[in-house]
C-alpha positions in Angstrom: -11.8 -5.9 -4.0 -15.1 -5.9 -1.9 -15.2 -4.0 0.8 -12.1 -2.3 0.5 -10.9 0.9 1.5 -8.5 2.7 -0.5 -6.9 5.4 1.3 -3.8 5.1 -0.5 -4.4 8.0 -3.2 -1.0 9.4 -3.6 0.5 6.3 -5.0 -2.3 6.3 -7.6 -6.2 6.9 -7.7 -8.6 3.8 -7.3 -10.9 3.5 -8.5 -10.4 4.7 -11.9 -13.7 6.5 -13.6 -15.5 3.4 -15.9 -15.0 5.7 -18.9 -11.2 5.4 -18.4 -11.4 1.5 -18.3 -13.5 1.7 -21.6 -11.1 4.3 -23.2 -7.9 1.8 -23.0 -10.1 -1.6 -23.9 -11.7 0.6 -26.9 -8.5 2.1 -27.8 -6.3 -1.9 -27.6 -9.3 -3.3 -29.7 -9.6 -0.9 -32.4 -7.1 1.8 -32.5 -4.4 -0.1 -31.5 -1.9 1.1 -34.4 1.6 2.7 -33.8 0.9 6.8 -33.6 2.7 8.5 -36.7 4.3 5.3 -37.7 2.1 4.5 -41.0 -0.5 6.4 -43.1 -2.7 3.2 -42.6 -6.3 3.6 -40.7 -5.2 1.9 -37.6 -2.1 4.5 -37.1 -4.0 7.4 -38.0 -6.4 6.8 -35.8 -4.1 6.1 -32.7 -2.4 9.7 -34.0 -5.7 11.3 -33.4 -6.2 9.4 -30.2 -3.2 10.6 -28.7 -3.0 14.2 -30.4 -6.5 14.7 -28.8 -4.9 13.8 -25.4 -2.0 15.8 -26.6 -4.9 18.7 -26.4 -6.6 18.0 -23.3 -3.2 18.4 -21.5 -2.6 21.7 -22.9 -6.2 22.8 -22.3 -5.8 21.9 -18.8 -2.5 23.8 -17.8 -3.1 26.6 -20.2 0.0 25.8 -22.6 0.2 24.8 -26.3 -0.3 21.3 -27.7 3.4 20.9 -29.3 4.7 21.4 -25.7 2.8 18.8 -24.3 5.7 15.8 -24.4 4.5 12.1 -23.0 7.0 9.9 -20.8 6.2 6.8 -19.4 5.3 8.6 -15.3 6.3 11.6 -13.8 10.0 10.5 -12.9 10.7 9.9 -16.4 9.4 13.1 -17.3 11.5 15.0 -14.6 14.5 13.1 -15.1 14.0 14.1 -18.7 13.1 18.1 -18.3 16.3 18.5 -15.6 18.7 16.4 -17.6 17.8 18.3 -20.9 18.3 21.6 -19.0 21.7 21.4 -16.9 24.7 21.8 -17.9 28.5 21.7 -16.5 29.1 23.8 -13.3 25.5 24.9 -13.0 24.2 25.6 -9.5 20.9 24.1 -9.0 18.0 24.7 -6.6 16.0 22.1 -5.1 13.5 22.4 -1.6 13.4 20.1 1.3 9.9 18.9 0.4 11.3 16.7 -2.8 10.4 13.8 -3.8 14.0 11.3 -4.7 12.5 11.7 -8.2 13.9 15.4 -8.2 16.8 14.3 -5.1 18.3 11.7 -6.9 18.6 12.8 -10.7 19.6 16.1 -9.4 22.3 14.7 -7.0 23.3 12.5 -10.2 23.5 15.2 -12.5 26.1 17.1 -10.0 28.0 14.2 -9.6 28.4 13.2 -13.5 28.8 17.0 -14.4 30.6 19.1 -11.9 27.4 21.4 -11.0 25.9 21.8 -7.7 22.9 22.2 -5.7 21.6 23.8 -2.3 18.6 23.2 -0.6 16.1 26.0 0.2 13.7 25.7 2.8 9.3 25.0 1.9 8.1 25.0 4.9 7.9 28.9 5.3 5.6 31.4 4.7 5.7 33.0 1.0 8.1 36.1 1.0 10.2 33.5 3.5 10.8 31.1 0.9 11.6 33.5 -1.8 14.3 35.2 0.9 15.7 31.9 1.4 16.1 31.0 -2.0 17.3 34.6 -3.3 20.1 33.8 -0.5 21.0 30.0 -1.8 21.4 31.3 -4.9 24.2 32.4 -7.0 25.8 33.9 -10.1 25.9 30.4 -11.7 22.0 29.4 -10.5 20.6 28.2 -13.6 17.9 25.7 -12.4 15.4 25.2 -10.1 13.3 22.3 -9.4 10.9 21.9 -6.7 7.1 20.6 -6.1 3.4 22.2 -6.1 2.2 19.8 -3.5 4.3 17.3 -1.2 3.6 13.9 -1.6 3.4 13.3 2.5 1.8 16.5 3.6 -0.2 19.3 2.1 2.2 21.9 2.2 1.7 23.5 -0.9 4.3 26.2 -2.4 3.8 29.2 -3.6 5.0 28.4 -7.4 3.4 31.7 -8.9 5.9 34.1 -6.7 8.5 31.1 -7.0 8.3 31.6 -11.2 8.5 35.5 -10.9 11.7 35.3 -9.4 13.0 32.5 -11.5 12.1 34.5 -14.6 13.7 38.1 -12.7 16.8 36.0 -12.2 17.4 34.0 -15.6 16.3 30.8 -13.6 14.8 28.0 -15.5 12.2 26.3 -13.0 10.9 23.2 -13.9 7.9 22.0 -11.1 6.6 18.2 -9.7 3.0 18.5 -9.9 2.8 14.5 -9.2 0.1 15.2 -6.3 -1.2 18.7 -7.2 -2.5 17.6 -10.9 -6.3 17.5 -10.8 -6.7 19.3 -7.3 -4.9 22.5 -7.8 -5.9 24.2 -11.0 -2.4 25.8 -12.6 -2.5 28.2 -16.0 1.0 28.0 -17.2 0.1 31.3 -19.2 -0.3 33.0 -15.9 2.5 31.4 -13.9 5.5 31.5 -16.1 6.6 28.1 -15.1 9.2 26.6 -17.6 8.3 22.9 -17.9 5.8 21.0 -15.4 5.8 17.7 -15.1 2.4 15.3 -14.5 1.4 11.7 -14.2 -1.5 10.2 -15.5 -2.3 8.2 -12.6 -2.5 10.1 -9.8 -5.1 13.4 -9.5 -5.6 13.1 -13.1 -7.7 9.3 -12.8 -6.1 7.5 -15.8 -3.9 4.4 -16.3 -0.4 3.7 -14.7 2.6 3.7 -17.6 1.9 7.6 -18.9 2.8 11.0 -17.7 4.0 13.9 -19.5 6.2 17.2 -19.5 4.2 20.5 -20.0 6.8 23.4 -21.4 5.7 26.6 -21.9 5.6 28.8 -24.5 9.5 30.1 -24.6 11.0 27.4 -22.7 11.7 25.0 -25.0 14.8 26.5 -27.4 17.9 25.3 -26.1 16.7 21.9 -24.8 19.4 18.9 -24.8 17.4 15.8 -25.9 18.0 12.9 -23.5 16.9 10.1 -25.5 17.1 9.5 -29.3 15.5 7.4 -31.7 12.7 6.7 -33.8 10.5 9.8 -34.0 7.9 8.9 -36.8 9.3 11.7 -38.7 12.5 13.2 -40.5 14.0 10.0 -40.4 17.0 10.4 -42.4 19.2 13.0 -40.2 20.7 11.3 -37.6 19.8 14.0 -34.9 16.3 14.4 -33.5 14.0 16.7 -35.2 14.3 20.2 -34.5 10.7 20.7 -33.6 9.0 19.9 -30.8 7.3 17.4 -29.5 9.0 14.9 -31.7 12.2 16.2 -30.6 11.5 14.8 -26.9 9.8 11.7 -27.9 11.8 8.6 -28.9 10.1 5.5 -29.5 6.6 4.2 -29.1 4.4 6.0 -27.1 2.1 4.4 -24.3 -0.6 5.3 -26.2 -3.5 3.3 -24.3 -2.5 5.0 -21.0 -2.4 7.9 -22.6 -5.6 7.8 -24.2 -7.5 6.6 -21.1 -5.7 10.1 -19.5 -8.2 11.8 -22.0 -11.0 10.3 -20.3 -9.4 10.7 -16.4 -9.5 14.8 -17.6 -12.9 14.9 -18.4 -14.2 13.1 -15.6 -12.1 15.6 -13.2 -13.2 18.8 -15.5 -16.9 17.6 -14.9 -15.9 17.1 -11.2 -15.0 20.0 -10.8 -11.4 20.8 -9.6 -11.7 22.5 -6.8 -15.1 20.4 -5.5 -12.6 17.5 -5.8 -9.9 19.3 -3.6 -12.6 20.4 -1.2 -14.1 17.0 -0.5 -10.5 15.4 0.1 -9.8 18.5 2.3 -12.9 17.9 4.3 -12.4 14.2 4.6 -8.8 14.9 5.8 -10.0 17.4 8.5 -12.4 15.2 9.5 -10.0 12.5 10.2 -7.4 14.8 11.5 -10.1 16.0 14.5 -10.9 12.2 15.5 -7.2 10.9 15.4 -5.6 14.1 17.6 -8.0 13.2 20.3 -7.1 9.2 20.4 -4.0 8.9 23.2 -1.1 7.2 20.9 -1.8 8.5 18.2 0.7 11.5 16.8 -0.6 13.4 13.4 1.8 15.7 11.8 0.1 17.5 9.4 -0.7 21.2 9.9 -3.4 21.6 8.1 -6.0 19.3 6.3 -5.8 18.3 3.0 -5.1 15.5 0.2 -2.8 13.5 2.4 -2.4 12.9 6.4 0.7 12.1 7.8 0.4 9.9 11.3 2.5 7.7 13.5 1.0 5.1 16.5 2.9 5.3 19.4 4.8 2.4 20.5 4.5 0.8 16.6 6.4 1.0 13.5 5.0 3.0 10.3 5.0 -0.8 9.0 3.0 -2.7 11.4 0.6 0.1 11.8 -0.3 -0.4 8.2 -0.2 -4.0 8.2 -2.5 -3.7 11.0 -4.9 -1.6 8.9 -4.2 -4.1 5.9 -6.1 -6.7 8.1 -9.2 -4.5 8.3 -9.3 -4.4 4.4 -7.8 -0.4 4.7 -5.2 0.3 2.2 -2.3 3.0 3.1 1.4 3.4 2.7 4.1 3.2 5.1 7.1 4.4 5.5 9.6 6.6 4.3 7.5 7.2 0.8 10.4 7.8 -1.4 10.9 11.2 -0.2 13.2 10.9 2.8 14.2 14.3 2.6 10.9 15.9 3.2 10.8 13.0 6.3 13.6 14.7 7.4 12.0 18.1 7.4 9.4 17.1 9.2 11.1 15.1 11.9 9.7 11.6 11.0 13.0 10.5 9.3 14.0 7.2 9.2 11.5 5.2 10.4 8.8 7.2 8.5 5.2 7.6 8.9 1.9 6.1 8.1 -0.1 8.2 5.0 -3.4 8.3 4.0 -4.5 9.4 0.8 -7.5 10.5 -0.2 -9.6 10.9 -3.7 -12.8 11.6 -5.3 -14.6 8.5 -4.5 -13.8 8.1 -0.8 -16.7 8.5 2.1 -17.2 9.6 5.5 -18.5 5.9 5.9 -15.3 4.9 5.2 -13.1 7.2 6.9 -15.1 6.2 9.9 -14.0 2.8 9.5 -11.0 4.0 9.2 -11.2 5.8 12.4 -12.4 2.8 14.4 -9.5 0.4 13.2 -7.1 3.0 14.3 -8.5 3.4 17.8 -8.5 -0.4 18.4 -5.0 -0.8 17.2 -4.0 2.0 19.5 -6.1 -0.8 22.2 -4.7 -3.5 21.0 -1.3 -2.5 21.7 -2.1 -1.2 25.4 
């Protein structure tokens, strides 16, 4: 849309690199067979399509290509990696910075199964977080989930100490990196992480309806499979192959979102990883400095970074964003599916407003953005 700003980042990047739109349209008009389901041209081709995504991924988190599993977004994916993990009377570790993509499966789980879960605390300093969650745990502490990045503020955890401890303790960990994937680099080689699971959409530029489940190296052995069908190969036994990834992946695959996430790596790769986190940082602290010194305006982020978390006095989350809506500025309001990380921060239940930022946003625009929130804050007086 014209003269739009999209501050709104978090849900999903927009504007999508034009190599990403030219990927999927290429892919639907002439590779558009069904990966591994013939030996015909148009399959093998969408194989080799998808395989060399398949690569990217693995590339990109430092982790082999067989362990690189595609779901349709990151909630499949981490419904999929806890529910192939936990078992009966397991204790399971979650923070208070999740997302109800980790919340709800794992509250499900404990329900259906007789396990349990505790709650550790995220918003501490390193050694902190690892006291608190050596305290949560216990003799039956077989998982832990948590995220790299919250999805309303840029808390960030420390996942390499997290992994060491997890690993020390027998501890599968399984991490959301929904909003730290193509901003925070992350070597599974070097962190010992179990499984981490990714969208495409997000930090990573491609299409909605892909995201995928990165094991590592020795994490994969006594997986449950969650979902069963067609795999493209070993047809006749009536379990799932033994091997991964076809022993995770049932069905068709999404295979023009996932070959436009091909294209989405590249273009962050030839960003430059860390210039892209820099420039939303900078944006964010920019912001940040001009909203704390406009009376009605409360921002409760600590620190800068990919998101920023803000209320206006006197008017709902929702109205403030409805508001902004009217001077063609896109954000999200509200609770944000995460209303236990509200609750840690003290916005919970009314919510917040959040802006999101990516790599094609401007100081032009955040100054825009700057001036509609200083004559709402008027408007209102």
């Amino acid at each position: 849309m014209k003269n739009m700003i999209y501050f709104d980042n978090a849900a999903t990047t927009y504007p999508k690199p034009e190599s990403v739109y030219r990927a999927a349209d290429e892919y639907a008009r002439t590779r558009c067979g069904n990966p591994s389901r013939g030996s015909h041209a148009l399959s093998l081709a969408a194989a080799e399509a998808v395989y060399k995504t398949r690569e990217a991924l693995a590339e990109l988190y430092g982790a082999s290509p067989e362990n690189v599993v595609f779901t349709m977004n990151t909630t499949y994916a981490l419904n999929l990696a806890i529910k192939a993990v936990a078992k009966s009377g397991d204790h399971i570790l979650i923070s208070n910075l999740e997302h109800n993509s980790v919340l709800r499966p794992v509250h499900q789980i404990c329900a259906r199964l007789g396990a349990s879960y505790d709650i550790f605390d995220a918003t501490l300093g390193k050694d902190e977080i690892i006291a608190d969650i050596n305290k949560k745990r216990r003799k039956s502490t077989r998982l832990l989930v948590c995220t790299h990045q919250s999805n309303i503020t840029p808390i960030v955890l420390p996942i390499k100490s997290i992994a060491e401890y997890c690993r020390t303790n027998g501890i599968y960990s399984i991490v959301d990196c929904a909003q730290s994937s193509g901003t925070i680099e992350f070597d599974m080689s070097q962190t010992k992480i179990d499984a981490v699971c990714v969208p495409s959409h997000k930090g990573l530029y491609g299409l909605p309806g892909c995201g995928a489940i990165i094991f590592g190296q020795d994490s994969t052995e006594e997986l449950k499979t969650t979902i069963e069908g067609g795999s493209g190969s070993e047809s006749i036994p009536p379990e799932m192959p033994a091997y991964m990834p076809d022993r995770m992946e049932a069905g068709t695959l999404p295979s023009p979102a996932i070959v436009s996430l091909a294209r989405g790596i590249e273009f962050i790769q030839r960003q430059g990883i860390e210039s892209i986190r820099e420039r939303e940082r900078r944006l964010c602290e920019y912001i940040m400095a001009a909203l704390k010194d406009i009376d009605g305006v409360t921002v409760y982020n600590l620190e800068p970074g990919s998101t920023l978390l803000f209320n206006c006095d006197g008017i709902t989350p929702t109205d403030t964003a409805s508001m902004l809506d009217s001077y063609g500025i896109c954000v999200r309001a509200g609770l944000h599916c995460a209303p236990l990380a509200h609750r840690t921060l003290g916005t919970f239940p009314t919510g917040a407003v959040r802006a999101s930022f990516g790599a094609f946003n401007t100081k032009r625009e955040a100054d825009k953005f700057i001036d509609a929130v200083e004559r709402i804050i008027k408007s209102k007086k």
